[in-house]
KETORDREN-713582 format. One record per residue: residue in one letter; x, y, z of N, C-alpha, C in turn. Coordinates in steps of 0.2 Angstrom, whole numbers, plus 2048, in hexadecimal, padded with zeros to 3 digits. Each point is the difference from the previous one (the first is absolute). Example, Ala and Ser with C-alpha at 12.3 -4.5 7.8 and 13.67 -1.06 7.14 Angstrom:
% KETORDREN-713582
a8427E48277FC806800804806800
s7FE8057FC8048068017FC805803
END
This chain:
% KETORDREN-713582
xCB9E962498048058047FF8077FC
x7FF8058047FC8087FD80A8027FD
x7FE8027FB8048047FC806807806
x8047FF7FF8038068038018077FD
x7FB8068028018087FC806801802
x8028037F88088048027FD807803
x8068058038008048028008057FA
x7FA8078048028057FB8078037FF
x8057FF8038068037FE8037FA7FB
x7FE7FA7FF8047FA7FD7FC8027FB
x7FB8018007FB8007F98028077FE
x8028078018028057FF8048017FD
x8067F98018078008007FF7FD7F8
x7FE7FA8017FF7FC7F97FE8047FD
x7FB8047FF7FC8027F98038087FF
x8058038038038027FE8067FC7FD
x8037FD8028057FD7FC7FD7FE7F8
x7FE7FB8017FB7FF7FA7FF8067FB
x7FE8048027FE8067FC8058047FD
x8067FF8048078047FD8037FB7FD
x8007F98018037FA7FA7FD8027FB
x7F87FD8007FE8017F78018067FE
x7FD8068048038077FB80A7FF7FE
x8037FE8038078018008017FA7F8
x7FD7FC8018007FA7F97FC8037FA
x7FA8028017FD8047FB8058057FC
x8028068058058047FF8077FE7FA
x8047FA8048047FD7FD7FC7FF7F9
x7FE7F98007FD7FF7FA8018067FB
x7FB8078027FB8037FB80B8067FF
x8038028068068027FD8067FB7FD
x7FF7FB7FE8047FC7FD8007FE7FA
x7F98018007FC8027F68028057FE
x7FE8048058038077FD8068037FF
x8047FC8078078037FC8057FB7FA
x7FA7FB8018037FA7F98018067F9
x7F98008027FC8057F7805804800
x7FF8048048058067FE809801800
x8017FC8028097FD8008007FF7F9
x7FB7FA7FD8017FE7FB7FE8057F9
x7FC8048007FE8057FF8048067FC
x8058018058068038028057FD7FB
x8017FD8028067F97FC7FE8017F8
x7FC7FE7FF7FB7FF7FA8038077FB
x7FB8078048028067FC80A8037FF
x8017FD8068098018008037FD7FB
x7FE7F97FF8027FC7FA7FD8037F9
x7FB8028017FE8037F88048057FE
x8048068058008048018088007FD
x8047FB8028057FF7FE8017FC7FA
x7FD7FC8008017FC7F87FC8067F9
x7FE8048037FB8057F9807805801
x8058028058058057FF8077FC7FC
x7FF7F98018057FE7FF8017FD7F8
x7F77FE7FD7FF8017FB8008077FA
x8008058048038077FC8058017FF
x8057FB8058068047FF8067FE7F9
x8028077FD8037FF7FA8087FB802
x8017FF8048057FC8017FF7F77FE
x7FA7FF8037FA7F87FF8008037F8
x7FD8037FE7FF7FF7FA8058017F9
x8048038038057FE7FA8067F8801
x8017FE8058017FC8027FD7F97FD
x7F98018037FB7FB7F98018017FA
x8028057FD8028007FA8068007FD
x8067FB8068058007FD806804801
x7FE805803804807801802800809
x8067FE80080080080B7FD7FC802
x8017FB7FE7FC7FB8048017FF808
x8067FF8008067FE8077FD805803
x7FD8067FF7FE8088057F67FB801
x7FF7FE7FF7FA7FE8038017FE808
x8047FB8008017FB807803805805
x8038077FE8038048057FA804803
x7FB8017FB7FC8068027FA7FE802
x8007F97FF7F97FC8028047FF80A
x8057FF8008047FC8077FD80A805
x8028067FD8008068037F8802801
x7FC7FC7FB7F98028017FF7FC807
x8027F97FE7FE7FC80480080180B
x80A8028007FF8038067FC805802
x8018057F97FB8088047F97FF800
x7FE7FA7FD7F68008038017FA804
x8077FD8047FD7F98037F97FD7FF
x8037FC7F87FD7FB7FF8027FA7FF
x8007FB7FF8027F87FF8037FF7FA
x7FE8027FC8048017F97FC8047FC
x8048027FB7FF8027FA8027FE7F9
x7FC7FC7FC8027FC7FC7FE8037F7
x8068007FC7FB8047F98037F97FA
x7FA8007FD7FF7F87FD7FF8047F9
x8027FD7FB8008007F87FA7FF7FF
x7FE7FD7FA7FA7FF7FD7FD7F6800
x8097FC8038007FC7FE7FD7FC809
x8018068048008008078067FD802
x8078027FC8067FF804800806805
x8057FE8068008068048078047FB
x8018068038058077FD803801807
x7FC8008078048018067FD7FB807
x8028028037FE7F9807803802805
x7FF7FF8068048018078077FB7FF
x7FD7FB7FF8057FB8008047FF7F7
x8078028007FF8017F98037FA7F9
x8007F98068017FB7FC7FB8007FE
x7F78028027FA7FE7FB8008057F9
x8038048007FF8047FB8017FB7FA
x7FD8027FC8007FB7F77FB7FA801
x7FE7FE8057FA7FB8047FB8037FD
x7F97F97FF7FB8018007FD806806
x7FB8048007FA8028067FE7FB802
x7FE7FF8087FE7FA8037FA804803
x7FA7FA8007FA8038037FB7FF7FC
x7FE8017F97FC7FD7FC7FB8067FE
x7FF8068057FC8068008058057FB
x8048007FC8038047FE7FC8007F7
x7FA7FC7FF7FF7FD7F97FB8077FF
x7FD8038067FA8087FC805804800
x8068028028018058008088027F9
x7FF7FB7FD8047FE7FA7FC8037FB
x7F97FD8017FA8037FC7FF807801
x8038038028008088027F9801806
x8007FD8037FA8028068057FE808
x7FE8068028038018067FD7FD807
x8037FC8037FC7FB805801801806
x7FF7FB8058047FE8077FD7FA802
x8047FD8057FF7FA7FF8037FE809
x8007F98028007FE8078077F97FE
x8068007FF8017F97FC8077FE805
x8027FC8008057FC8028068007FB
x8078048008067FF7FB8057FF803
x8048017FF8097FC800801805808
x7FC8068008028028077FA802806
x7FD7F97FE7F98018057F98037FE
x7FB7FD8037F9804801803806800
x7FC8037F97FF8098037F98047FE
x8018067FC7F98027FD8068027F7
x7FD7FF7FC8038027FB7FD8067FD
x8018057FD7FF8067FD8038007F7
x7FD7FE7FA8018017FB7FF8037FD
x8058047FD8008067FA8018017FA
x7FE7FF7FA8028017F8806805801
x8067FD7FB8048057FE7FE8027F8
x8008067FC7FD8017FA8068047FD
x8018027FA8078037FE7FD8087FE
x8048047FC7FE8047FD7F97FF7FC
x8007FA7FC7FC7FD7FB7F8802803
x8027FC8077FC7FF8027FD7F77FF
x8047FE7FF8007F87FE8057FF807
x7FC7FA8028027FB8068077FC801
x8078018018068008048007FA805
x7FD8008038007FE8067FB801805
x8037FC8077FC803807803800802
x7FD8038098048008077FC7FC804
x8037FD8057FC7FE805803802806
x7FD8038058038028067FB7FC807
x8047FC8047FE7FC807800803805
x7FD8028048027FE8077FE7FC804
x8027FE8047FF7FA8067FA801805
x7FB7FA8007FC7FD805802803807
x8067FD8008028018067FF804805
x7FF8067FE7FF8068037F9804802
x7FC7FC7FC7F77FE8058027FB805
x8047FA7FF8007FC805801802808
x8068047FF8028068057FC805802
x7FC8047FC7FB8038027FA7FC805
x7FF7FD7FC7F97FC8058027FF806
x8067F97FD8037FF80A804805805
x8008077FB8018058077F9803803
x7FB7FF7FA7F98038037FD7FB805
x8007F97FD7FE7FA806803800805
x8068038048068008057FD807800
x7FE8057FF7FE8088047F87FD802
x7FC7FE7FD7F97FB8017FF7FD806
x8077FD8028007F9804803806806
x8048047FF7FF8038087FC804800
x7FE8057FC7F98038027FB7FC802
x7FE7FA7FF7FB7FB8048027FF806
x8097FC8028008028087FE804801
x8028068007FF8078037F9801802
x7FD8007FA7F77FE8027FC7FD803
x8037FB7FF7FE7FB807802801806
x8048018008028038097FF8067FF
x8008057FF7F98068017FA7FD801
x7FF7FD7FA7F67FE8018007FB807
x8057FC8027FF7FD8077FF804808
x8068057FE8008058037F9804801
x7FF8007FB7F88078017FB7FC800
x8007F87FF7FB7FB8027FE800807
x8068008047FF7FF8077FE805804
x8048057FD7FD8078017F7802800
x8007FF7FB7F88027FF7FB7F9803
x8027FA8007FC7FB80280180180C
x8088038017FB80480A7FE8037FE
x8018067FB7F98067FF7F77FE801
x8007FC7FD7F97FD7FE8007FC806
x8057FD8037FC7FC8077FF806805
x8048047FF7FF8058067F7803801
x8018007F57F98037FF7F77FA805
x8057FB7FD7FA7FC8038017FD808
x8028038038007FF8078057F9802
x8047FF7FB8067F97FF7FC7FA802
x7F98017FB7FC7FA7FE8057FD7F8
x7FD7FA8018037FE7F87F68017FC
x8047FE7FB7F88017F97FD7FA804
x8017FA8007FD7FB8017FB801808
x8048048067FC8028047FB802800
x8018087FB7FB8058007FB7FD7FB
x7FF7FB7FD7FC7FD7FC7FA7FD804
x8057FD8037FA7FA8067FD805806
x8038078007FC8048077FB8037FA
x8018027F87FB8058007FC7F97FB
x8017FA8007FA7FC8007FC7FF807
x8037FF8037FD8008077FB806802
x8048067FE7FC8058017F98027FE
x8017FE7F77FC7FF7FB7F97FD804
x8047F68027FB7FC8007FA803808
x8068068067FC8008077FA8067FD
x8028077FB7FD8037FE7F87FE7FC
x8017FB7FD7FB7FD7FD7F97FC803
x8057FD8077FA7FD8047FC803803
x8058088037FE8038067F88027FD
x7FA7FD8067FA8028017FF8087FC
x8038048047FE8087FE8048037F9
x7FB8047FB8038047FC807803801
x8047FE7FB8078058018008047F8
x8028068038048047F8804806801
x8057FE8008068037FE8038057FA
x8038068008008067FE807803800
x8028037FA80A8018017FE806802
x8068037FE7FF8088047FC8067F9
x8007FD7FA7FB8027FB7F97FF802
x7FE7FC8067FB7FF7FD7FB7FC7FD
x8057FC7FC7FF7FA7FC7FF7F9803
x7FA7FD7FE7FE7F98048077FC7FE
x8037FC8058077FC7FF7FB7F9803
x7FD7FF8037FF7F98037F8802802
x7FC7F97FF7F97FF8007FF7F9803
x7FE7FC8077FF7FB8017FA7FC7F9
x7FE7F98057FA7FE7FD7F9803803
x8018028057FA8038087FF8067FC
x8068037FF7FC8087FF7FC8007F9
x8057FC7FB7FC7FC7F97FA8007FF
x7FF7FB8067F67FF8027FC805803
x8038048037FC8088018008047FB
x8038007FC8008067F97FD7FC7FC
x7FE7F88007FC7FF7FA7FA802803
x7FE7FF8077F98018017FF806800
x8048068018008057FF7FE8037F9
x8037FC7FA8008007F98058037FE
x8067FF8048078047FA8037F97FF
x8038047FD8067FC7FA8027FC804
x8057F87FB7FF7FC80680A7FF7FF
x8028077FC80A7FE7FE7FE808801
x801803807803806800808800801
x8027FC7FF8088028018048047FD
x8048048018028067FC7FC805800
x7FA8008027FC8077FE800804805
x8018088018008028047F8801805
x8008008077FD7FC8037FA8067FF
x8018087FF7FC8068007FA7FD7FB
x8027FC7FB7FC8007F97FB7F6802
x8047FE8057FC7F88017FC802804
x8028048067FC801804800808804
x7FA8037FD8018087FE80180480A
x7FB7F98037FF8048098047FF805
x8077FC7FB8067FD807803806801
x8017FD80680580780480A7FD801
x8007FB7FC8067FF8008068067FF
x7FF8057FA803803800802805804
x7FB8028058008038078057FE805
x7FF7F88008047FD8048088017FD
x8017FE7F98088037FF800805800
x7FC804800802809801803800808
x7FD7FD8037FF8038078057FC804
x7FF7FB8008067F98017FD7FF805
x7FA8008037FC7FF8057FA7F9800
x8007FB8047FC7FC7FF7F98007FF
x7F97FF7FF7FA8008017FC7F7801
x7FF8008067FE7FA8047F9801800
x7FB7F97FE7F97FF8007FB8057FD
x8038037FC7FA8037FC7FE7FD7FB
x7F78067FF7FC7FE7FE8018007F8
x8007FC7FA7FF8037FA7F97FA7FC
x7FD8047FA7FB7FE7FB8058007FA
x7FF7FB7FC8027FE7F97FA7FD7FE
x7FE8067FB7F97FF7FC7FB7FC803
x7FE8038077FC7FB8078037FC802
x8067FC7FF8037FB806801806805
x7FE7FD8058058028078057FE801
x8078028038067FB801803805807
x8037FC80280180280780D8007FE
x8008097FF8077FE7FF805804805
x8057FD7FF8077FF8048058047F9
x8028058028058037F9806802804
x8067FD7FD8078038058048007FA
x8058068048068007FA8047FB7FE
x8048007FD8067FF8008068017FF
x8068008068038068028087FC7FF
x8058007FB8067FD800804807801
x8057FF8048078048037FD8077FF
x7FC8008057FA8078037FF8037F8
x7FB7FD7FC7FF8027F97FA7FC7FE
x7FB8037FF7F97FC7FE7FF7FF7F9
x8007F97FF8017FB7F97FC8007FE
x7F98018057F97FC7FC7FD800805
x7FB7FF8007FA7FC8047FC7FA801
x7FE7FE8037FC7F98027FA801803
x7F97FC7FC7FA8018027FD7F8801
x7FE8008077FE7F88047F7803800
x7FD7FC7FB7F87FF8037FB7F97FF
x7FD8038047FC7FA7FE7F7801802
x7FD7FE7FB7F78007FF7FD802808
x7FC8067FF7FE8028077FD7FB803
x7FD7FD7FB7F97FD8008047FA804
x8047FC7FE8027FA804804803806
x8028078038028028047FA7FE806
x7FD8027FE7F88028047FD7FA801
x8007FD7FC7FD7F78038057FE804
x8088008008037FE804800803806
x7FF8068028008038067F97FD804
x7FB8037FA7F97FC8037FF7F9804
x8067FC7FB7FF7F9802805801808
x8038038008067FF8077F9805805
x7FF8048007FA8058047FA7F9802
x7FF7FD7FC7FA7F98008047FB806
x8057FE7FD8027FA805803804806
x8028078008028028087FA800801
x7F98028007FA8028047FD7F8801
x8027FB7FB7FF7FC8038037FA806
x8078028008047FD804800803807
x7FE8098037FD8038037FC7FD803
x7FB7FD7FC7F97FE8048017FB803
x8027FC7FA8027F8804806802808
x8048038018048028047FC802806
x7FA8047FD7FB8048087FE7FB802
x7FD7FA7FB7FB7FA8018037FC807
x8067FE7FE8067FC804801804804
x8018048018038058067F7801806
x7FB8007FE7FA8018048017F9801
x8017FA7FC7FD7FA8028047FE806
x8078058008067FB8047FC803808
x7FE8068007FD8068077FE7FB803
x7F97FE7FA7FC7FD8048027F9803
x8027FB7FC8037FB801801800809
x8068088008027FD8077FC803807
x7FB8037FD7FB8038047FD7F8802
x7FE7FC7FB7FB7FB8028057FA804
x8078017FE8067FB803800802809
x7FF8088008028038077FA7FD803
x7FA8017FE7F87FF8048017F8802
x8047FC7FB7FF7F98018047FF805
x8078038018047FC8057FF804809
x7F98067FD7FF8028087F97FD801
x7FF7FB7FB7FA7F98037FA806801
x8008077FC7F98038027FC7FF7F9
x7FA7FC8027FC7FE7F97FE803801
x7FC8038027FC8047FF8018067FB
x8068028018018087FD8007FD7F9
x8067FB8008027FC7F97FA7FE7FD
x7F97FF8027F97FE7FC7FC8067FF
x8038058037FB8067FF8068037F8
x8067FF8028058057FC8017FB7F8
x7FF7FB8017FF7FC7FA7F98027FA
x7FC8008067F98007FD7FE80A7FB
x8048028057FF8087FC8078007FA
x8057FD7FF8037FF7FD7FF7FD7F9
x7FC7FA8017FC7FE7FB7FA8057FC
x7FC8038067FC8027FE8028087FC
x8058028058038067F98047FE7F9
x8027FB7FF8037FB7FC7F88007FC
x7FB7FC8027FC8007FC7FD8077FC
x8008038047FB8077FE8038047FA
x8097FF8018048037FB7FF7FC7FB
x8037F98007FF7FC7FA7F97FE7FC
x7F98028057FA7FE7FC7FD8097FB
x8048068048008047FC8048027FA
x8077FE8008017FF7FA7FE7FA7FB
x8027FB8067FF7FB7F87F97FE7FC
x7FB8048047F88017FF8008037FA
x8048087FF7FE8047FB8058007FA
x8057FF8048068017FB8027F97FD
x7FD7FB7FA8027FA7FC8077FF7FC
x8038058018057FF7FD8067FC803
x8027FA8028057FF807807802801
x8028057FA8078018017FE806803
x7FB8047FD7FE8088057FE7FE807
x7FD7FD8007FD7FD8078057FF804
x8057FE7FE8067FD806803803801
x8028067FB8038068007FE804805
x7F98028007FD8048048027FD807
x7FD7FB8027FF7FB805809800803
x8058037FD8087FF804800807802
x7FB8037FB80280A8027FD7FE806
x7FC7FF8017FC7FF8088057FF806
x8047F97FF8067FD8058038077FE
x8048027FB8058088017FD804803
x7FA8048018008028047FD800805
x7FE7FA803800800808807800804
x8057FE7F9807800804803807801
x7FE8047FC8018068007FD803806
x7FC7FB8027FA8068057FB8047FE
x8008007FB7F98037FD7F97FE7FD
x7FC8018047F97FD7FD7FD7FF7F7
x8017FC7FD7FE8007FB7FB7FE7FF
x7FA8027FC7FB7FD8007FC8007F7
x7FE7FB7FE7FF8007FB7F77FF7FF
x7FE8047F97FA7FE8017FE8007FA
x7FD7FB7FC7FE7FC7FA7F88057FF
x8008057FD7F88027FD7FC7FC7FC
x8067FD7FA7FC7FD7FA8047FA7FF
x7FD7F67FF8047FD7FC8048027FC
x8077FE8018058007FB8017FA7FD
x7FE8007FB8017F87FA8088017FE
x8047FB7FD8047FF7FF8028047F9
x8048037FE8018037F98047FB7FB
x7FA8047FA8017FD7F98087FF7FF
x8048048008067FE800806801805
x8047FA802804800806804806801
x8038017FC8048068027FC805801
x7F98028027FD8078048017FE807
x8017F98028007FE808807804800
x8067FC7FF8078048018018087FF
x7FC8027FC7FE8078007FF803806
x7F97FD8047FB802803805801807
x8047F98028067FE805803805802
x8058017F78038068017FF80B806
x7F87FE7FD7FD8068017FE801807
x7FD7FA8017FE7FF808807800805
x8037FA7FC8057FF806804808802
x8038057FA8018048027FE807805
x7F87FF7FD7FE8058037FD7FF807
x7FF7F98028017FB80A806804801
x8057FE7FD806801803803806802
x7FD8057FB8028088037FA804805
x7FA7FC8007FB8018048037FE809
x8037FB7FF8037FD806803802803
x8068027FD8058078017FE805804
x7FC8017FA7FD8088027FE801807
x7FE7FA8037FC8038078067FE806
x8067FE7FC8047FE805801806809
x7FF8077FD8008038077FA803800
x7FC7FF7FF7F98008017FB7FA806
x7FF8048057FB7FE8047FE7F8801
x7FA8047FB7FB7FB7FD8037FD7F8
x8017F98008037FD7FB7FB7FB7FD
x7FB8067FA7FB7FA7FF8038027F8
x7FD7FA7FA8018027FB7F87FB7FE
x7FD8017FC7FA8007FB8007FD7FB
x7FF7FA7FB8007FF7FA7F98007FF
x7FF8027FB7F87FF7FC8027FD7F9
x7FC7FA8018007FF7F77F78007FE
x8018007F87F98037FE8037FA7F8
x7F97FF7FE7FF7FE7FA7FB8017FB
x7FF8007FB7FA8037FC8008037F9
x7FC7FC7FE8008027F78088017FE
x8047F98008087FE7FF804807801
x7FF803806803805802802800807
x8067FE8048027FF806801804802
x7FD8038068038048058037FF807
x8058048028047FE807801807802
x7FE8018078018078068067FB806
x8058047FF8057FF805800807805
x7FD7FF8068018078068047FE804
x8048038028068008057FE806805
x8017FD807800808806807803800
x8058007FC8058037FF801807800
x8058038008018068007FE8067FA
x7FF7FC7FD7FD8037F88068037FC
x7FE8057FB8068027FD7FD8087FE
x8068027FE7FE80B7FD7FD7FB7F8
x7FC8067FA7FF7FD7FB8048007FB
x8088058028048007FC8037F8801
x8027FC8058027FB8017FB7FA7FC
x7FA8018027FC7FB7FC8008017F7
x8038047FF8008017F88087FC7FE
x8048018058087FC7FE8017FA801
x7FC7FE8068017F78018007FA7FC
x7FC8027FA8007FB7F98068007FC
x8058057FF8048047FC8067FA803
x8047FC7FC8047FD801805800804
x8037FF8068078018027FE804806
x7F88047FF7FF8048067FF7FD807
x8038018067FE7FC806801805805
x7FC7FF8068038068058047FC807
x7FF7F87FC8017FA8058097FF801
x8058047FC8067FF8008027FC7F8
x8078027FE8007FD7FB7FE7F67FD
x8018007FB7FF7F97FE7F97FE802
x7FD8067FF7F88007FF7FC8027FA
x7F98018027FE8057F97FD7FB7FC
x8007FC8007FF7FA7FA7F97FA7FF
x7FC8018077FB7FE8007FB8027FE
x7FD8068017FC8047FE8008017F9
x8048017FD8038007F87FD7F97FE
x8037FC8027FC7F97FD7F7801802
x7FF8018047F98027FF7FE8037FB
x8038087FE7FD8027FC8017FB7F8
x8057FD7FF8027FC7FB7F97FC7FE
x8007FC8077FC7FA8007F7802800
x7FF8068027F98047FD8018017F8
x8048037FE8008017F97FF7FC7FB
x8037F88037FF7F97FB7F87FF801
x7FE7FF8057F88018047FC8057FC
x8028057FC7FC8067FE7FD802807
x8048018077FB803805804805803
x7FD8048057FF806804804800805
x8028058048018008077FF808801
x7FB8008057FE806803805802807
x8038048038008008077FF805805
x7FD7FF8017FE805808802801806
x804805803804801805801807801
x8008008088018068058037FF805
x8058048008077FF8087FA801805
x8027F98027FE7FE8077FA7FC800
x7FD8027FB7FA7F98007FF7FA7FC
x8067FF7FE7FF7F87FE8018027F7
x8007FB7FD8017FE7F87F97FC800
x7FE8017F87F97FC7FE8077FF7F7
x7FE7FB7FD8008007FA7FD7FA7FB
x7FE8027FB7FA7FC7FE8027FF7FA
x8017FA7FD8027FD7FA7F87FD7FC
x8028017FB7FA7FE7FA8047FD7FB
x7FF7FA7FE8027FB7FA7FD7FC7FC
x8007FF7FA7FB7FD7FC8027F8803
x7FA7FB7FF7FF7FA8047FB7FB7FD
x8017FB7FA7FF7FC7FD7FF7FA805
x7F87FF7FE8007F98058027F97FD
x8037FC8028037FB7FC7F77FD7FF
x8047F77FA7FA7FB8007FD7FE806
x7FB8018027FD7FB8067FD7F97FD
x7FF8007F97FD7F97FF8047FA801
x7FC7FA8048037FB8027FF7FC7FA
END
């Protein structure tokens, strides 16, 4: 069974308490020493203070010698009151008492056994148990004129009144800690809805589990992330963006560093300047290409930071290529199927109007333009996915209504390495496709392909009877994004020029409003192994 979390206010609650007990025990303890010390301390000097005055006095000392004696017990009783002490006691040499509180002990032994150094003329104090209780005793030499040893004093006071003290500090102690505690419960609860309010009245154990969560969804996500406070300062770096700055060659722990010094050409800083987003640009990190997405971040209308979403151009560009590939070929397969169904019911209609004749003549040229198309490409062109490619462009545009005609000058062998076919795909399909178009309100809707090979160098003329273009247009058509077709175009012609570049080849074009488009591509063109 999972463990139940307490609540931050019951945890907030407790550890304050906790933390005002033991300070309050601590407390106690460390003033309990000290008012011991010092009470005793007190008592200690107060007893010395009165047995050393009571040892000077010429009254004690003639006394001891004989002279008024009886005056001892009255002026030892008068000290006694005016210093409130326990007693005052003055001893002969024999350690008989001379005076006492209680005056049946007088002529008695001293009781207590501490009174033997101070006989010896050395002045003591002592901790002892006598006939009126635990006290502190204070000894004093009495001396005469002579200077020869008479007697002592002993002066007591009573324990008792540290005892008193303590138990009034332990009783002012004990409700200072309630007090404390019900404040610190008080400012517990207080400060623990402050902190939920802070945390959106999540508990810790929630916000735990969303920023592992967050941790774990940042780490998987595909595309580079990194993240920036409003200094500036790298705060967050996925594994993605990781693998692009090592192939780049930075550091591989920018965290904490400001991002101006990791990566000198970001425009992050623009972005919190401006609090404005920048979508699909281009950037280079020491030759990586990366394609990035940089947006603020924008808490109670105030920009905190920024965030940067990228990912390797290069894998942008194979993706797009690869979706450009399978639309030109999904296309083709589509025209293929869409002419096979025409005809189908062209031969269904001849058959249910029982006219064989037509149906034999219209079969026969059917085949035989079927054959003439499929024996001039699949004659020159060896490759069978370009061949088939070619061979659908043909169905797209008779659908379209436009005369295509394809004409092979030189075998085409198959190339040394597959990826120039998806290349070539790319290049053709595109440029059929805007060829097609182009003659859409033109007359005459013929379009031209020429392929050419020779000394591993490919060439292909696509002519269109199309409308042509000014030359300021034919210089913008390859530029990204550019279209005059409506938005959410622009983008095929761009992978052409891509798809030449991988190629190391050319594209020429020639064109004048009103007579049509000519454009000619040149590509390097390895002939694969022909040995069997």
């Amino acid at each position: 069974m999972k463990k139940k979390q307490l609540k931050l206010s019951t945890i907030i609650i407790l550890f304050v308490c906790i933390v005002v007990l033991v300070s309050l025990v601590i407390t106690d303890l460390l003033i309990s020493r000290t008012i011991n010390d010092n009470i005793e301390s007190t008592i200690e000097e107060k007893a010395k203070i009165v047995s050393r005055t009571v040892s000077h006095s010429t009254i004690v000392k003639r006394g001891l010698e004989g002279e008024g004696e009886d005056q001892i017990q009255e002026y030892t009783q008068d000290i006694q009151k005016s210093a409130e002490v326990l007693f005052v006691v003055v001893m002969d040499m024999e350690g008989i008492r001379k005076s006492h509180p209680d005056p049946d002990r007088i002529g008695k032994h001293f009781v207590g056994g501490d009174e033997k150094e101070v006989l010896r003329g050395k002045e003591t104090l002592s901790i002892s148990e006598g006939t009126l209780g635990q006290s502190v005793r204070a000894f004093s030499p009495v001396f005469n004129e002579e200077n020869q040893q008479i007697g002592a004093v002993a002066v007591g006071i009573s324990l008792g009144s540290v005892e008193e003290a303590l138990t009034m500090s332990h009783r002012n102690i004990l409700v200072g800690s309630m007090i404390g505690i019900i404040f610190g419960i008080i400012g517990a609860v207080i400060i623990a809805r402050y902190i939920k309010k802070i945390l959106f009245g999540l508990e810790p154990i929630t916000i735990a589990k969303i920023l592992e969560e967050r941790n774990t969804m940042l780490q998987s996500v595909h595309e580079g992330v990194v993240a920036v406070n409003k200094d500036t300062t790298i705060s967050l770096v996925n594994k993605s963006a990781l693998k692009i700055f090592n192939k780049a060659g930075l550091s591989s722990d920018p965290i904490g560093m400001p991002i101006k010094e990791y990566m000198p050409h970001t425009r992050l800083e623009r972005v919190i300047a401006t609090g404005k987003p920048e979508l699909d640009e281009e950037q280079t990190i020491n030759g990586v290409s990366i394609l990035v997405n940089r947006v603020p971040l924008i808490v109670n209308d105030e920009v905190v930071g920024a965030i940067s979403t990228f990912r390797d151009k290069t894998e942008v560009n194979q993706l797009a290529e690869q979706l450009t590939g399978v639309k030109s070929y999904a296309e083709a397969l589509r025209a293929q199927s869409h002419e096979f169904m025409n005809k189908m019911h062209v031969i269904l209609g001849l058959v249910k109007m029982r006219d064989y004749n037509h149906l034999n003549r219209y079969v026969k040229e059917l085949v035989s333009l079927r054959v003439d198309e499929v024996s001039t490409v699949t004659s020159k062109v060896k490759d069978p996915a370009l061949a088939g490619f070619i061979m659908g462009k043909l169905s797209y545009a008779r659908e379209k209504n436009v005369a295509l005609t394809i004409e092979c000058h030189h075998f085409i062998p198959e190339p040394k390495d597959s990826t120039v076919t998806h290349e070539l795909i790319t290049v053709i399909g595109n440029l059929l496709d805007n060829s097609v178009e182009a003659t859409t309100n033109s007359d005459e809707k013929e379009v031209l392909l020429e392929l050419f090979y020779e000394d591993e160098q490919f060439e292909m003329v696509v002519t269109d009877s199309g409308e042509g273009m000014a030359d300021e247009i034919a210089e913008e058509i390859f530029t990204k994004g550019y279209s005059s077709k409506g938005e959410g175009r622009g983008y095929g012609l761009f992978l052409v020029k891509e798809s030449l570049r991988k190629l190391n080849g050319t594209l020429h074009v020639e064109s004048k409003v009103g007579s049509g488009t000519t454009m000619i591509v040149q590509a390097s063109y390895k002939e694969g192994n022909t040995d069997d």
